[in-house]
C-alpha positions as CSV (number, residue, x, y, z in Angstrom):
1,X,4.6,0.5,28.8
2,X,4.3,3.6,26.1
3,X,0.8,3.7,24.7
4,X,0.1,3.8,21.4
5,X,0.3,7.1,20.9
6,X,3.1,7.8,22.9
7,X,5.0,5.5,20.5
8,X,3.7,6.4,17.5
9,X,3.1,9.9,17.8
10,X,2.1,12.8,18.5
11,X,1.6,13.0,14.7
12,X,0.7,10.8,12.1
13,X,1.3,11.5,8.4
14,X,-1.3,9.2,6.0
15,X,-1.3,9.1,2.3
16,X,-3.7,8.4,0.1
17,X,-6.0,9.5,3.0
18,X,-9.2,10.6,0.8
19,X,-11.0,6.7,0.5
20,X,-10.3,3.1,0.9
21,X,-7.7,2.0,3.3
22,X,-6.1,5.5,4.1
23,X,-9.5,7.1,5.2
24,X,-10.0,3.9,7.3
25,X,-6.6,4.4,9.0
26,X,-7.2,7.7,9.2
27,X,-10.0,7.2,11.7
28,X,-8.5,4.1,13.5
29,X,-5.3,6.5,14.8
30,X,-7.5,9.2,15.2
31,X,-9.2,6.9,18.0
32,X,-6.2,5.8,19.3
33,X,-5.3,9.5,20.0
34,X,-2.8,10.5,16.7
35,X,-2.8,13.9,14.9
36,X,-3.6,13.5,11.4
37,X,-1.4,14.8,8.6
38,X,-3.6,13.6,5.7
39,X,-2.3,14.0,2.0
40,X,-4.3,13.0,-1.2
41,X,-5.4,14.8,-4.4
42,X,-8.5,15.5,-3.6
43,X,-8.9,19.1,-1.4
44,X,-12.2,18.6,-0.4
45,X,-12.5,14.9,0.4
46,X,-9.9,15.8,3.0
47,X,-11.7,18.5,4.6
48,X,-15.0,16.6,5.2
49,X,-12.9,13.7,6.6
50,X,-10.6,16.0,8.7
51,X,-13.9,18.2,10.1
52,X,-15.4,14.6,10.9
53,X,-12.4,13.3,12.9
54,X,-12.2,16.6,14.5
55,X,-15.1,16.4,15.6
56,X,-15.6,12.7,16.8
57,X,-12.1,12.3,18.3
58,X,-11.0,15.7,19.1
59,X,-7.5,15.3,16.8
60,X,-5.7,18.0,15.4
61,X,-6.0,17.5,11.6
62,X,-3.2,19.0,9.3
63,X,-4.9,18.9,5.7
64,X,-2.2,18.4,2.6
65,X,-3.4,18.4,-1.2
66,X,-0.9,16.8,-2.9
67,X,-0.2,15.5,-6.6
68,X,2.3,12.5,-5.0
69,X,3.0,12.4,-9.2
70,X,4.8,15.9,-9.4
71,X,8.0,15.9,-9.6
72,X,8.2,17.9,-5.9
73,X,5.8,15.9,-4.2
74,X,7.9,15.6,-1.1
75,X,9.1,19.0,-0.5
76,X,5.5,19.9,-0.8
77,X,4.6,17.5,2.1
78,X,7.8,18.3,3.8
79,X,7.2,21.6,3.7
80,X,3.3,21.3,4.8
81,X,4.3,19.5,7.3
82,X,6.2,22.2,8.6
83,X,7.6,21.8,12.8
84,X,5.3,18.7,13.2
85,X,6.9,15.6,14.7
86,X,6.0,13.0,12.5
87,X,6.0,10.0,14.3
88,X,4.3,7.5,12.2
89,X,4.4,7.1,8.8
90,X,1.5,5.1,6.8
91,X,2.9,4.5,3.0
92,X,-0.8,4.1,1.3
93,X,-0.8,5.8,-1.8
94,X,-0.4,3.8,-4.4
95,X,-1.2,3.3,-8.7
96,X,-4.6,1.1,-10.0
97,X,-3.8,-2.1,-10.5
98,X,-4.2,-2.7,-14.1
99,X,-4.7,-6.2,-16.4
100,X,-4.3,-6.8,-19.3
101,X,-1.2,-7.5,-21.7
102,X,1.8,-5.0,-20.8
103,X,2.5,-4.5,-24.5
104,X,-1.3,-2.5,-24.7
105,X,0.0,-0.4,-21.9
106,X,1.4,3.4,-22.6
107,X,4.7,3.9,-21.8
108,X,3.2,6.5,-19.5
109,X,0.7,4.0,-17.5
110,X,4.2,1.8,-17.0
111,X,6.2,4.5,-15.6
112,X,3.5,6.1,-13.3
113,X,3.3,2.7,-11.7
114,X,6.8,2.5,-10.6
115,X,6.4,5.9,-9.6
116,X,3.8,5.7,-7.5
117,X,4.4,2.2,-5.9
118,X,8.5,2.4,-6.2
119,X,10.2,6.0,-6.0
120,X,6.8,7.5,-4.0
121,X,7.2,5.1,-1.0
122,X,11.2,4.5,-1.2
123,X,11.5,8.2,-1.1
124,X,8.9,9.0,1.9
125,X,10.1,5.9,4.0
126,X,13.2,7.6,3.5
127,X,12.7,10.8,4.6
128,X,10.2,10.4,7.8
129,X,12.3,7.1,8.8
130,X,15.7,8.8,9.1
131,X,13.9,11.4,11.5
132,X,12.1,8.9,13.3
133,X,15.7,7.1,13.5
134,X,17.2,10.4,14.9
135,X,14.5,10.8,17.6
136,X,14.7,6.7,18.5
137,X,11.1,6.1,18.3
138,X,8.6,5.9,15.8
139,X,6.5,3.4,12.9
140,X,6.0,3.1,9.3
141,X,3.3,0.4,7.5
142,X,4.1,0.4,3.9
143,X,0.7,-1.1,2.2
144,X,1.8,-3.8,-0.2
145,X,-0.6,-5.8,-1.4
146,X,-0.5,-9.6,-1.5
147,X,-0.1,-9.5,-5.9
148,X,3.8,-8.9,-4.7
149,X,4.3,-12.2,-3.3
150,X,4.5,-13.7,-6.6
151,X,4.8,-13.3,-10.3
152,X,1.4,-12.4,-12.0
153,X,1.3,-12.0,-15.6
154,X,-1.1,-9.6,-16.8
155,X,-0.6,-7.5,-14.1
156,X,3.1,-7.3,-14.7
157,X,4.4,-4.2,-13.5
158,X,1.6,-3.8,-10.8
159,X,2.6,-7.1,-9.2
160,X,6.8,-6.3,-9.7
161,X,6.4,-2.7,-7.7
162,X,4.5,-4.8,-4.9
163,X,6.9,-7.4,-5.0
164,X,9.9,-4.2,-4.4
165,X,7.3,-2.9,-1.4
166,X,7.6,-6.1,0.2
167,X,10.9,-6.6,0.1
168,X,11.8,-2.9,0.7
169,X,9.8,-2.8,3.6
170,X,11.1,-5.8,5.2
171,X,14.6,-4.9,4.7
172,X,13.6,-1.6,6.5
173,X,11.8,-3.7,9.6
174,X,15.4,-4.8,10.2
175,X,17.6,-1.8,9.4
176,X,15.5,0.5,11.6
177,X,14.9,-1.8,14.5
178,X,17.7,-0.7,16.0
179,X,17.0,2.6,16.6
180,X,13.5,2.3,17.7
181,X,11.6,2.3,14.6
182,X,8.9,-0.5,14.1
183,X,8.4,-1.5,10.2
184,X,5.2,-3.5,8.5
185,X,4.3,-4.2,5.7
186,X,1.0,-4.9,5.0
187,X,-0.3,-7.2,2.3
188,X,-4.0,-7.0,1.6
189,X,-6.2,-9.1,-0.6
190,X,-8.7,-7.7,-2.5
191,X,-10.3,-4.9,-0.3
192,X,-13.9,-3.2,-0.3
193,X,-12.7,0.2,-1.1
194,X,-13.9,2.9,-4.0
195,X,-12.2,1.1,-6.4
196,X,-13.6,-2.6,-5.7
197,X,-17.2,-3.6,-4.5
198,X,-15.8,-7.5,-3.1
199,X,-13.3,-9.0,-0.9
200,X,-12.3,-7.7,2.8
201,X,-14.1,-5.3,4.7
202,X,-11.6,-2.4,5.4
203,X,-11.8,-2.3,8.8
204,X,-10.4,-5.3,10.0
205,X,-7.9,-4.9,7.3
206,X,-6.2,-1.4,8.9
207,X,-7.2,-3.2,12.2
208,X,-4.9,-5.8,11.6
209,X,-2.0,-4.0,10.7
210,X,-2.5,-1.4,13.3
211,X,-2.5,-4.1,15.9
212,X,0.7,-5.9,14.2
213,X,3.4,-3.3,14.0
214,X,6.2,-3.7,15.8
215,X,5.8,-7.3,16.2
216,X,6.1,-8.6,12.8
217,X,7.9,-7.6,9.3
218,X,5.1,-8.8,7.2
219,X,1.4,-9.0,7.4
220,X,-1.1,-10.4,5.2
221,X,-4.2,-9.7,6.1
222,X,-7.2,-12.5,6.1
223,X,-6.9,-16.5,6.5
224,X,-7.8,-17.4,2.6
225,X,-4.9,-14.4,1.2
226,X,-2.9,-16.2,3.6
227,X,-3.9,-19.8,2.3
228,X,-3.3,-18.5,-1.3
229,X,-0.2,-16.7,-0.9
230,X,1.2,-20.0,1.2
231,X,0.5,-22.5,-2.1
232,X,1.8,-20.4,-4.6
233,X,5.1,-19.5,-2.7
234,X,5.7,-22.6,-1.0
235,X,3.5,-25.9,-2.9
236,X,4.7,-24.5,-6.0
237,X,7.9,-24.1,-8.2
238,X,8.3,-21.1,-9.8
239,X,7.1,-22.4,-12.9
240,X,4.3,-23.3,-11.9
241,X,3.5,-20.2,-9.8
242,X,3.9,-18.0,-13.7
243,X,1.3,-21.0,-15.7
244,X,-0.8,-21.1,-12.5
245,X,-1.7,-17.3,-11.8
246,X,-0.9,-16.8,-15.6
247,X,-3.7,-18.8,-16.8
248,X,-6.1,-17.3,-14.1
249,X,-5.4,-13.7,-15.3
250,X,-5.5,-15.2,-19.3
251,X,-8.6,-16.7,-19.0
252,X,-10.8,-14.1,-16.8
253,X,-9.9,-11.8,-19.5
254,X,-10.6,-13.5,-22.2
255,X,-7.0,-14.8,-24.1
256,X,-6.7,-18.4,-23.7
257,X,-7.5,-20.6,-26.6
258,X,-10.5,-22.6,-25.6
259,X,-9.1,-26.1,-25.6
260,X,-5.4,-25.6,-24.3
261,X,-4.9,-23.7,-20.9
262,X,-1.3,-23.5,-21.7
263,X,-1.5,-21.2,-24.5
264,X,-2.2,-18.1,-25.8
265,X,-3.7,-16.1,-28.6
266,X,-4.0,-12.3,-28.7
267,X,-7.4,-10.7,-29.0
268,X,-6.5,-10.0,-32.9
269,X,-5.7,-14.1,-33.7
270,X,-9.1,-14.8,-31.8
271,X,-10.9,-12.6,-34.4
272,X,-9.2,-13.7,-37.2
């Protein structure tokens, strides 16, 4: 049987490699023996990570700034990436998840979320999977999270892109089967990353995944997500899946009227 790395590699190409769950992964192949092609904004978070996984694991490291919101993002990696046989793909990068009413959001905010968590990963799954297909091996893990298993008001378009992630990857865990190319997607809770101090430690989180491609479509990661995305898909009609997780996001922020959970009032009608 093909070890890890013979499956999956030689190289390894990791966005949104800088923090959080891309860093994490980033050391987690670089024990199991991957090249790293890491690609994030930030130069210099990627050069202390790549001189630390040089040094501990004896990788090679390809660095690869990268503004995934310009308009060239993937020639730029494409390019970078130069004669290296990507192997494994980990769709990471990803927009903030935002709450809050989608009518106070800029038309700007709205559209850099698709981008990011739509055209980014569509376009990179894409590109590196129809390689992999070509050479008959290889593995992608597109990072969902588990917001896309159903409809969450307040975080509208945040929980919609998710939603197309899941889906998207799925379809692709069948499509590329065939030719030797494992799919996951992985669907996180809330994670302890940069941008949240509570929920999952990270670790197990890549872990799982990791340890889960090629022998599932879907992943989501931790026994109470799993419990909460099983009620709300499953115990619940759709109805009440939109009243349920809207009134959670209404009331932690502060719109609901106080005696009727099955309303609301904007911020301006509660002042008035």
């Amino acid at each position: 049987m093909a070890s890890f790395a013979e499956k999956y590699g030689p190289w390894a190409l990791i966005t949104g490699a800088s923090a959080g769950i891309g860093k994490e992964v980033a050391k987690q192949l670089a024990e199991r023996g991957l090249n790293l092609a890491l690609v994030a904004r930030r130069k210099e978070k990627l050069e202390e990570l790549a001189a630390n996984l040089e040094k501990n694991y004896g990788v090679k490291i390809k660095v690869i700034p990268c503004d995934l919101s310009s308009k060239d993002f993937l020639g730029t990696i494409d390019q970078a990436c130069g004669g290296l046989e990507i192997g494994m793909l980990i769709n990471n990068a990803g927009s903030p998840s935002y709450r809050g009413s989608i009518l106070d959001r800029s038309a700007e905010e709205i559209s850099n979320t698709i981008h990011f968590n739509v055209h980014v990963q569509a376009m990179l799954a894409y590109h590196f999977g129809k390689k992999m297909a070509q050479r008959g091996r290889g593995g992608i893990i597109q990072v969902a999270s588990i917001t896309g298993h159903f409809s969450m008001p307040h975080m509208t378009e945040y929980s919609a892109s998710k939603g197309y992630q899941i889906q998207f990857g799925e379809c692709l865990h069948y499509e590329l089967k065939k030719f030797g190319v494992d799919v996951l997607v992985l669907s996180p809770g809330a994670t302890k990353t940069e941008r949240l101090d509570f929920g999952m430690k990270v670790e197990p989180v890549v872990r799982a995944g990791l340890d889960n491609l090629g022998k599932r479509p879907s992943l989501i990661t931790g026994m109470i997500n799993w419990l909460i995305v099983f009620r709300t898909r499953y115990l619940l009609t759709r109805k009440g899946v939109i009243r349920v997780k809207g009134d959670m996001q209404a009331k932690s922020l502060g719109l609901m009227r106080s005696q009727d959970n099955e309303k609301y009032q904007s911020d301006e009608a509660l002042e008035t």
